[in-house]
C-alpha positions in Angstrom: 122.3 152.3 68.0 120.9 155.5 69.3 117.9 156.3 71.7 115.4 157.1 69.0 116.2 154.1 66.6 116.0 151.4 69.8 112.4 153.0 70.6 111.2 152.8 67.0 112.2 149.3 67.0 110.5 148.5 70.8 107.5 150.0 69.1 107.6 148.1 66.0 108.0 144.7 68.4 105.3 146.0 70.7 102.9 146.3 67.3 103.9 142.8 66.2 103.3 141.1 69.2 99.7 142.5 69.8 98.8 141.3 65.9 100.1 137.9 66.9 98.0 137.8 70.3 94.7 139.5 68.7 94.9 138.1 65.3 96.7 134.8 64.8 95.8 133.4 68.1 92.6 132.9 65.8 93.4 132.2 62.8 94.4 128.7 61.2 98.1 128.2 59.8 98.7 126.5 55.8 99.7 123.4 58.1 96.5 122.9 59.8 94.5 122.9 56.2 96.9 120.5 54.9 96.5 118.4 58.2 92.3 118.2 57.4 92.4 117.4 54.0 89.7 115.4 53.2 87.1 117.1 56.0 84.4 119.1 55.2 85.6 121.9 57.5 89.3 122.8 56.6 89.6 125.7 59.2 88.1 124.0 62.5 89.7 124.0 65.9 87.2 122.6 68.8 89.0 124.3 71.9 88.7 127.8 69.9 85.0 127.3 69.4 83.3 130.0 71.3 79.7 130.3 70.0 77.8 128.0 67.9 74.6 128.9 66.0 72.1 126.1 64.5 69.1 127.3 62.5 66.6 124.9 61.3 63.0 125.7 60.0 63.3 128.6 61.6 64.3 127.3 64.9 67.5 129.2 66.2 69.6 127.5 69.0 72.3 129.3 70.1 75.6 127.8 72.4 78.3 129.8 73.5 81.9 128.7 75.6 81.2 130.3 79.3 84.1 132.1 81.0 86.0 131.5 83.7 88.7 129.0 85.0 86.7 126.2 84.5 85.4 124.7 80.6 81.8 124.7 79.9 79.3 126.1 77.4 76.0 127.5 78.1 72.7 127.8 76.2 71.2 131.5 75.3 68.8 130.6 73.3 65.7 129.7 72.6 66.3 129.5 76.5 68.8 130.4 78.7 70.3 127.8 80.8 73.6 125.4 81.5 74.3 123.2 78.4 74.9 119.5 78.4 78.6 119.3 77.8 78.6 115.6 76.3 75.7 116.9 73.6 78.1 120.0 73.0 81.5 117.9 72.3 79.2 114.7 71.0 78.4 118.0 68.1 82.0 119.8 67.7 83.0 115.9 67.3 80.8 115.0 64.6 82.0 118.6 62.6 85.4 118.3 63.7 85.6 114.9 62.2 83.0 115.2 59.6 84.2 114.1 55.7 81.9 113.3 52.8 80.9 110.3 51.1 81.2 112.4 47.7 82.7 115.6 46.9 80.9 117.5 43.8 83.1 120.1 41.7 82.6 123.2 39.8 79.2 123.7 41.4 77.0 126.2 39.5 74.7 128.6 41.1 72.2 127.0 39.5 73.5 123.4 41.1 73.4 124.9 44.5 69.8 126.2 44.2 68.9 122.4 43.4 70.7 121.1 46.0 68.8 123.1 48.4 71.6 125.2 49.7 70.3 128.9 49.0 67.4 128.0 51.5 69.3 125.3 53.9 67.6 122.7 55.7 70.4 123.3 58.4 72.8 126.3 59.0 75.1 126.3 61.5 77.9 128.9 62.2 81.1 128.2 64.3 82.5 131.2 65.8 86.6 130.4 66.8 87.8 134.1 67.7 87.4 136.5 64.9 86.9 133.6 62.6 83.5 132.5 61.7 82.8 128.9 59.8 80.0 127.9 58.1 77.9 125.1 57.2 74.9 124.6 55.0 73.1 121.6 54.6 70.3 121.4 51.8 68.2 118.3 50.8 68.6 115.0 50.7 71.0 113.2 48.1 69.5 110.8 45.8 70.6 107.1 46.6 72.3 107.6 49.9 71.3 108.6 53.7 72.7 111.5 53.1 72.5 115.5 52.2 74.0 117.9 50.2 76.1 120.5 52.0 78.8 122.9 51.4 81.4 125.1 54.0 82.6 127.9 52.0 84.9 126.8 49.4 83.5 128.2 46.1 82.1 125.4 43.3 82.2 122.5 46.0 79.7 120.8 47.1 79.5 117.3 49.6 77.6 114.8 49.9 77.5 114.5 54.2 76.3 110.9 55.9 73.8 111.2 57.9 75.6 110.4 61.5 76.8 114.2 60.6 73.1 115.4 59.8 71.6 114.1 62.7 74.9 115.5 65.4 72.8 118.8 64.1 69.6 118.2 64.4 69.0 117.9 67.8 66.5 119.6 69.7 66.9 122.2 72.4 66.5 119.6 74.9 69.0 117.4 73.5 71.3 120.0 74.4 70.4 121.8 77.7 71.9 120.5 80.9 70.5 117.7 82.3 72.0 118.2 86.0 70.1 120.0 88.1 72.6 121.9 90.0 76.1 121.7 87.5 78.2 123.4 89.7 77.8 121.2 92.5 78.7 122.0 96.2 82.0 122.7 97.1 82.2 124.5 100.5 79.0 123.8 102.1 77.7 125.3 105.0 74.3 124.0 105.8 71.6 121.5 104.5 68.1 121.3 105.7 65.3 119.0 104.3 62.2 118.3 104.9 59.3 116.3 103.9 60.3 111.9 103.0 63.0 110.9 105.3 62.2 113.2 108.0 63.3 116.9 109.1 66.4 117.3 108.9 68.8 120.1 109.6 72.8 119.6 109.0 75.5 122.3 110.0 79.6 121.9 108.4 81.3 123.5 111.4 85.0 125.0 111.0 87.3 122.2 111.1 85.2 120.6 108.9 82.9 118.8 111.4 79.5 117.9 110.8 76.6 118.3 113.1 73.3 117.0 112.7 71.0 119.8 114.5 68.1 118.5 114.0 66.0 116.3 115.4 69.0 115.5 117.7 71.9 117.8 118.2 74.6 115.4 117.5 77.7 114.8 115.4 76.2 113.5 111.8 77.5 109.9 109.9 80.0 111.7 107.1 79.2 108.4 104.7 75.5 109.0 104.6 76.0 112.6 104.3 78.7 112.7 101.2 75.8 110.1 99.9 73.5 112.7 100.0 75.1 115.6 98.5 76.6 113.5 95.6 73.5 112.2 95.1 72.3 116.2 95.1 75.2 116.9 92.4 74.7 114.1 90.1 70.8 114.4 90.1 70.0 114.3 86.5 66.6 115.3 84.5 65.7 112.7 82.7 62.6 114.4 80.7 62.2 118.6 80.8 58.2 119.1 80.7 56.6 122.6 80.0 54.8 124.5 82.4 51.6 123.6 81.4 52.4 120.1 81.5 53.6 120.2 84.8 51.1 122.6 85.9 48.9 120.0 87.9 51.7 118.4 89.4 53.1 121.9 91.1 49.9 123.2 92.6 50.7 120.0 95.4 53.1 121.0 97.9 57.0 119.1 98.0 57.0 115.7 99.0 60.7 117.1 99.8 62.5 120.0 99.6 66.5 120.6 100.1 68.0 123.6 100.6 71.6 123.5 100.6 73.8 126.6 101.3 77.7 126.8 99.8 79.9 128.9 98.1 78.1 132.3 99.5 74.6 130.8 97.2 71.7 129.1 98.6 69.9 126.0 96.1 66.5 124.6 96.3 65.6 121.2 95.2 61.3 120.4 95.5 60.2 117.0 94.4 56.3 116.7 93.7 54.5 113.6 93.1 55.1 111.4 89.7 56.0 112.8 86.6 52.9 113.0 84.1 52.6 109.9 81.9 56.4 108.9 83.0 56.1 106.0 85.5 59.1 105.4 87.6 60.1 109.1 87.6 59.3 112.3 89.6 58.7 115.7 88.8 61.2 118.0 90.3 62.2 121.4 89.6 65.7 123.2 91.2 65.4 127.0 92.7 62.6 127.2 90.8 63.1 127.0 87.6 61.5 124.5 84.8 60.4 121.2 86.0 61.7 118.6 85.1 61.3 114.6 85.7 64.0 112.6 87.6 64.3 109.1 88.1 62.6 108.0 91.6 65.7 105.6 92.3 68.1 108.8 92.2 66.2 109.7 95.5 67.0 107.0 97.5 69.9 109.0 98.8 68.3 112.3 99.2 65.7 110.5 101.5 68.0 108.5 103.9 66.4 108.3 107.4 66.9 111.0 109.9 68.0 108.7 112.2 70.7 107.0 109.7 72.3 110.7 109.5 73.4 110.1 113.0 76.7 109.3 114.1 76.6 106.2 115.6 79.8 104.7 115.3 82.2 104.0 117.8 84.8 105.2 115.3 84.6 107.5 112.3 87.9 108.0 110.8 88.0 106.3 107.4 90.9 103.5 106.3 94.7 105.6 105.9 93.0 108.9 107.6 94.7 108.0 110.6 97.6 110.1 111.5 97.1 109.2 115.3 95.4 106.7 117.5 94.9 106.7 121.3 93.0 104.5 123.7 92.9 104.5 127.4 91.2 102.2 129.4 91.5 102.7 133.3 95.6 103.2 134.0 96.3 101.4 130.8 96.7 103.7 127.5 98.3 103.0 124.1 99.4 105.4 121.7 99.7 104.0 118.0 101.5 107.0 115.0 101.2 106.4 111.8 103.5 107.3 109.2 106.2 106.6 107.3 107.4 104.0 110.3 104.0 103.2 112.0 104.8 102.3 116.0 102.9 101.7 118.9 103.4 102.0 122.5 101.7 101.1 125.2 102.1 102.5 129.0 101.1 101.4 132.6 100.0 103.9 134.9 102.1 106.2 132.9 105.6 103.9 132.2 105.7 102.5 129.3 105.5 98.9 129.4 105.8 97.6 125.6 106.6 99.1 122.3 107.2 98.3 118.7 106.8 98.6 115.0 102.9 98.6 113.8 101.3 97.0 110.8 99.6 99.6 108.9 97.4 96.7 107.5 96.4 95.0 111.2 95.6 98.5 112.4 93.4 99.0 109.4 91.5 96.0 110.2 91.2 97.0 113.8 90.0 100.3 112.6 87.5 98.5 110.4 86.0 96.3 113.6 85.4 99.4 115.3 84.0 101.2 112.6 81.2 98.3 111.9 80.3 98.7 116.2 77.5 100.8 116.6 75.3 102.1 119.4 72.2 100.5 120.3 70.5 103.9 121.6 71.7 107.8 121.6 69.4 109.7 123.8 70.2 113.3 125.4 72.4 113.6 127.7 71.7 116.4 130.6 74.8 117.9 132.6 73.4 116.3 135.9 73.8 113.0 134.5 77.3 112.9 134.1 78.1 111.7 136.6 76.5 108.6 137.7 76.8 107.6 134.1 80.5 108.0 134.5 81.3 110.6 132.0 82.5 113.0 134.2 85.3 111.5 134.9 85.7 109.0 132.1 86.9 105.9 132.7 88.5 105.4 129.4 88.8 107.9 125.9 89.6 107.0 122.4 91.2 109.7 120.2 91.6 109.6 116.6 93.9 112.3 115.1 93.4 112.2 111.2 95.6 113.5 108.6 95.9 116.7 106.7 96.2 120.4 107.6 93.2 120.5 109.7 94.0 117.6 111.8 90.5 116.6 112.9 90.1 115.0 115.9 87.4 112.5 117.2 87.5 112.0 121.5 84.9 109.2 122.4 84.8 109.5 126.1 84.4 106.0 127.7 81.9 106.0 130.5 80.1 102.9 133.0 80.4 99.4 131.9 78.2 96.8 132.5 76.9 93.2 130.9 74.8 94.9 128.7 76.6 97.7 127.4 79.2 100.2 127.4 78.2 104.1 127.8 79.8 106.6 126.2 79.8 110.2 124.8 81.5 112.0 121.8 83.5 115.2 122.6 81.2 118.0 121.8 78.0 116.2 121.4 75.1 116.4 124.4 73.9 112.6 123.8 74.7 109.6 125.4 75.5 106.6 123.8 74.8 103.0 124.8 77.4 100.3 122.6 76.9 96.5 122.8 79.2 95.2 126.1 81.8 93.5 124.0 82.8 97.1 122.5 85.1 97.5 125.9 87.3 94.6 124.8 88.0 95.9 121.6 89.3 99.1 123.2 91.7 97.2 125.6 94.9 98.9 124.6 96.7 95.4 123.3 99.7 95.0 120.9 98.8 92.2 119.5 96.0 94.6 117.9 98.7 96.0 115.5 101.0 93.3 115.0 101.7 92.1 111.1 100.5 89.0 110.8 103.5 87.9 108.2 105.5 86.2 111.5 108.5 84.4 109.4 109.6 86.0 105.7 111.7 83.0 104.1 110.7 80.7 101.0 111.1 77.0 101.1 114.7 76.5 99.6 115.5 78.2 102.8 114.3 75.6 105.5 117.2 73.3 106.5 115.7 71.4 109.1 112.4 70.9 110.7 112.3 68.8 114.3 108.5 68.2 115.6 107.1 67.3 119.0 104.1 65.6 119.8 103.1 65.9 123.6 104.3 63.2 125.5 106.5 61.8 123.0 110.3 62.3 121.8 111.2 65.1 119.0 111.2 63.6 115.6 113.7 65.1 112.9 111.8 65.8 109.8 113.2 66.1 106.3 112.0 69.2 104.5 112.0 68.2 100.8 110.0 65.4 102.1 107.5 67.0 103.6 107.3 70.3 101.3 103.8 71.5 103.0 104.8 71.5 106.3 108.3 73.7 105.5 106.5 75.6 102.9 104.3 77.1 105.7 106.9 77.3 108.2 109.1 79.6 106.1 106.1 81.9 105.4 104.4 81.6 108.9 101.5 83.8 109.0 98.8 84.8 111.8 95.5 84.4 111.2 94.6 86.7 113.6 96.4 87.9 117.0 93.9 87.1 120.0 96.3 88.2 123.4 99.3 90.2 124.6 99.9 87.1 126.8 99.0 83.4 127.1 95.9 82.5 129.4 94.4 78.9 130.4 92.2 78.8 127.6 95.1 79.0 125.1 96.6 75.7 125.9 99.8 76.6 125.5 101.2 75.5 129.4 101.2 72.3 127.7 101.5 72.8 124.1 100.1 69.9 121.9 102.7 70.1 119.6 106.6 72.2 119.4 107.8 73.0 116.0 111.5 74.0 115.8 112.5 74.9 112.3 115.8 76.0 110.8 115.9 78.8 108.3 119.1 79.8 106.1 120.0 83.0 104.9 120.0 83.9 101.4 123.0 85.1 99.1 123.0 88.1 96.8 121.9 85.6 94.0 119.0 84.1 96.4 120.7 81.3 96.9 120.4 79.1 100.5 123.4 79.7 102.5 125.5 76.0 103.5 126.0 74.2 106.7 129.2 76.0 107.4 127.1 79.2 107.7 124.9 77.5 110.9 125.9 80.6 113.2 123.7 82.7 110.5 120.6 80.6 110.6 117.4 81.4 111.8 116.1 79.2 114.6 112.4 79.6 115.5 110.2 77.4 118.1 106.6 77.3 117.5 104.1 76.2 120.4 100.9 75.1 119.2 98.1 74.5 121.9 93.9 74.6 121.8 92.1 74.4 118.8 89.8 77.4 118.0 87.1 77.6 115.8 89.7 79.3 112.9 92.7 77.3 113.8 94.6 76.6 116.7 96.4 78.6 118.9 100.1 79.5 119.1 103.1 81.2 120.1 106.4 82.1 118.3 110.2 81.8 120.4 109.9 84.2 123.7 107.1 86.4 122.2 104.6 86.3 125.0 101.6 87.4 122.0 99.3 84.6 121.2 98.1 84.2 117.9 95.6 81.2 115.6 97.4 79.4 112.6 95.8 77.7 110.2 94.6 74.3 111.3 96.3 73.2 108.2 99.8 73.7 109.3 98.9 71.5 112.1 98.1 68.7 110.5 100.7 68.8 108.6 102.5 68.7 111.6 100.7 66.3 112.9 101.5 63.8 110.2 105.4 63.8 110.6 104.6 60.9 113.7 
């Protein structure tokens, strides 16, 4: 093949592709009539509807698809403004799926005239690409709900229900948006409001930190403010008023106004007083445009306290955010990672002292106790006051390193304790902050703190033997199919909480009221117990059980030195072998 011939043929390909692209990408294949026989529109593709046209008593509404990388339609007339996108599909639906309770034949032009379809009661015209479909609906149909209408196909006429007639006849209202701001707030950079709630100004720093700046320079709750600017994104109108019915209600000035600031634009939310003849809603109107009424419940968010925006927590990172935790509490610190093997160490004026593997689960709960701590007073702190409130050289510090690319880090600087409370300061912010007393012993870098609570993993065909000891009295053997409670929840021991690294006085475990020794086999491939002449593989623990507590009673497991409650249950199980 020569030069010339291979060119002519790259041209020929070149002119065929482009048809395929500009034409057929709009058109509808013999396949796709056959597939929608039996619908009134036999050429109808929703995700190739681009504009969409309804006329009515000469009302014109017009829709068309917005571009860009995200879906969405917009209405341009009667008024231009965001469509509702469940109106628009709840419409392409009802035609996409639309099929007549009667087809009519060899239609005449004199038959259509009768039927009302020279002069429609409805018109509407789908634009898909180059293609344009049309539908005419005339008057009603004798005997039925429904009304004549026809799509094109010459000498056919249907009979449509009227679920399809009303899909179209909607008002303009049906169809505009009803959320005030649909593109919502993705990288916000500040948030100011005033009027119900109090003044309030809120910056997103880089790292994404936020900072209440008003009324006092601090670092703001995260929860209350997400609250706020969902509540901002999903703030729906639930009645669109005309100027002149609204008129009265503007000439007050906001009860509260929000200007939010993101993605290089700036929006304005002003709520007046109620909406006219509406109770239980508000009139509202966003960056100015038409007012609207809103429902006075959807506010509750938007009018939070001032004071509730603070940060008042003694820690902020939410459940699984944690990437890593440190506490330090005079020469004590412990260092807990979490990952794909969560561990925790703990060191002693700098030598480490314990270590071990962490329960992801325990330290969530820990995380959760802290979280629910909160101060009982932030006030502002001056420089010169550092240091008698012993935050210029903290005592103690608890960082929290979260996840992600940005790593975000939260340093609580631990200051004077007393019987009243503990004072402390967050990294960055000029406020002090005064905790409840009993916050210091929940900092007290402690293993027990991240221990699982699942202490023995074996099921009940597993327990071989059982040997209890009452204080004072000799060991009594105990036969395990006999007493199915007691081995039942000795091969699946479980804490109900840890309470100490080590045993103290009040634990009662010097003198333990009771010693539990049980005898655990190992299971086969099949999961079947292993026999006596496998004793070398057998698992032999030794349970202590001392005070009682108010959720169970206190106890220790072979040379662990943690103490940790059981369920008083167990015990009296126990308790019942004598």
């Amino acid at each position: 093949m020569n030069t010339r011939s291979t060119i002519a043929l790259a041209a020929v390909a070149l002119a065929l592709g482009a048809f395929i692209y500009f034409y057929e990408r709009h058109t509808v294949g013999t396949s796709e009539i056959a597939r929608r026989e039996g619908r009134v529109l036999d050429v109808f593709e929703r995700a190739k509807v681009d504009r969409i046209e309804l006329e009515r008593e000469g009302q014109r509404l017009v829709i068309v698809r917005e571009d860009g990388d995200l879906p969405g339609f917009r209405l341009v007339e009667p008024l231009e403004t965001h469509a509702d996108e469940d109106a628009v599909e709840a419409l392409l639906g009802a035609l996409d799926w639309a099929v007549p309770f009667r087809t009519i034949h060899d239609v005449s032009d004199e038959d259509r005239r009768s039927f009302g379809l020279d002069d429609p009661f409805v018109r509407v015209k789908l634009l898909q690409g180059e293609r344009a479909v049309e539908l005419r609906i005339g008057k009603e149909a004798p005997g039925s709900d429904g009304r004549y209408a026809e799509s094109g196909r010459a000498g056919r006429v249907y009979v449509l229900g009227a679920d399809v007639v009303e899909a179209v006849l909607h008002d303009v209202d049906h169809f505009r948006g009803k959320r005030l701001f649909p593109e919502g707030f993705v990288k916000v950079a500040h948030v100011a409001r005033t009027g119900e709630g109090g003044d309030v100004s809120l910056a997103v720093e880089s790292g994404g930190v936020l900072r209440l700046e008003a009324p006092l320079a601090m670092t703001a709750h995260e929860g209350r403010y997400e609250a706020l600017k969902k509540a901002l994104e999903t703030l729906e109108a639930s009645r669109f008023l005309t100027d002149d019915e609204a008129r009265a209600g503007l000439a007050e000035p906001p009860r509260l106004r929000i200007e939010v600031k993101a993605d290089d634009r700036a929006s304005v939310l002003e709520v007046f007083g109620g909406c006219p003849e509406t109770p239980g809603k508000a009139l509202a109107r966003a960056d100015g445009g038409l007012p609207v009424c809103v429902d006075e419940a959807a506010l509750d968010a938007l009018t939070v306290p001032a004071d509730d925006l603070r940060e008042l927590r003694l820690a902020t990172a939410r459940d699984f955010d944690v990437e890593r935790f440190e506490v330090r509490l005079g020469d004590r610190r412990m260092v807990v990672t979490l990952g794909d093997e969560p561990r925790y160490e703990i060191f002693a004026r700098g030598e480490k002292v314990a270590e071990g593997e962490a329960d992801e689960g325990a330290f969530t709960d820990w995380l959760r106790e802290m979280r629910r701590v909160r101060a009982l007073r932030a006030s502002p702190l001056a420089e010169g006051d550092r240091k008698k409130l012993g935050l210029d050289a903290p005592e103690g510090e608890l960082r929290i390193v979260e996840r992600g690319p940005l790593k975000r880090t939260m340093v609580l600087e631990l200051g004077r304790a007393s019987v009243a409370s503990l004072l402390a300061r967050r990294q960055g912010d000029d406020v002090l902050l005064e905790f409840p007393a009993d916050a210091r012993d929940l900092l007290e870098p402690a293993g027990h703190r991240v221990r699982s609570r699942e202490l023995v993993d074996a099921e009940l065909h597993q327990v071989v033997s059982i040997r209890v000891q009452k204080r004072g009295e000799a060991a009594v053997e105990v036969e395990p199919r006999a007493n199915t409670e007691l081995a039942g929840r000795l091969a699946a021991l479980e804490a109900v909480r840890f309470d100490a690294d080590r045993a103290e006085p009040r634990h009662g475990l010097e003198s333990p009221r009771l010693i539990v020794e049980v005898e655990i086999a190992p299971v086969d491939d099949h999961g079947h117990a292993h026999g006596p002449e496998d004793a070398d593989a057998h698992r032999r623990h030794r349970l202590l059980l001392g005070a009682a507590t108010s959720d169970g009673v206190y106890a220790r497991l072979d040379d662990d030195p943690m103490v940790f409650v059981v369920a008083e249950a167990l015990v009296e199980a126990a308790e019942r072998t004598h």
